[in-house]
C-alpha positions in Angstrom: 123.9 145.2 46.4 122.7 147.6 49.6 122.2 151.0 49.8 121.0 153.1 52.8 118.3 155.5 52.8 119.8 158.8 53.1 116.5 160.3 55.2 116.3 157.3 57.5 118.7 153.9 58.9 116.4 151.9 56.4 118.6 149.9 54.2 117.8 148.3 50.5 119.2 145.4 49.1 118.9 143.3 45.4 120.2 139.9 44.7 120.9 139.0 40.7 122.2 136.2 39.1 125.4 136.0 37.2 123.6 135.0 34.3 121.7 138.6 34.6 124.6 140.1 33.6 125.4 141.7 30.1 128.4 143.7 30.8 130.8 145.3 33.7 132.9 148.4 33.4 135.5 149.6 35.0 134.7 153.2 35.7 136.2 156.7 37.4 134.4 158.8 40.5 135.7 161.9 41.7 138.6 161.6 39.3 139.8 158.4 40.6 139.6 154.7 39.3 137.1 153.0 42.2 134.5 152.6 40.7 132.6 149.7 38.5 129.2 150.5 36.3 127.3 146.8 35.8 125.1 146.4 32.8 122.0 144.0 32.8 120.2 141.9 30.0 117.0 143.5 30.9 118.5 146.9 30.1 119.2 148.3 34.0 122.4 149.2 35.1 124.2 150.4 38.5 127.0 152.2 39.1 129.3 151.2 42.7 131.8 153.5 44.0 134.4 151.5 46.3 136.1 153.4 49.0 139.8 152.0 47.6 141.0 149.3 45.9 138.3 146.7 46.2 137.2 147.6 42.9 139.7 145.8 41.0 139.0 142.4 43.6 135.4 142.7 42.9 135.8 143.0 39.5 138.0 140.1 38.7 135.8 138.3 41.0 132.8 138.6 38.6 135.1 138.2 36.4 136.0 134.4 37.5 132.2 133.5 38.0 131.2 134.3 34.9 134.2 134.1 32.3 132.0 135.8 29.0 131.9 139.3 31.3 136.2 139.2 30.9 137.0 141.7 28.1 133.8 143.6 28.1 134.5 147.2 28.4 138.1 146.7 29.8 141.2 145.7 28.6 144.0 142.7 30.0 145.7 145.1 31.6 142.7 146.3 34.4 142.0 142.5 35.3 145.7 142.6 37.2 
């Protein structure tokens, strides 16, 4: 995951394991469905906003790598 630094062109970026994560989400920004809230085991959490349908590609690809994230916080009908 990368973010920029909004006062500069410096850029961040985190690596985690799949076995870091708890829990994904399938969640709304600016009144529309691209966006995905990830949930930790240590507790932290982030929240990415895709710029169109991505969202739903990224989240069945987590999905696929680790199988025990599919039904958490989203119903059959969102991994299609």
């Amino acid at each position: 995951m990368c973010s920029k630094d909004r006062s500069s062109d410096h850029y961040s970026c985190q690596r985690h394991g799949y076995g870091d994560l708890r829990e994904l989400r399938q969640a709304r920004f600016l009144l529309q469905d691209i966006a995905m809230e990830i949930f930790f085991q240590n507790g932290y959490s982030k929240f990415l906003v895709f710029y169109n349908s991505d969202r739903n590609k990224a989240f069945k690809s987590f999905c696929s790598f680790q199988p025990s994230l599919k039904g958490k916080g989203t119903s059959e009908d969102a991994l299609r």
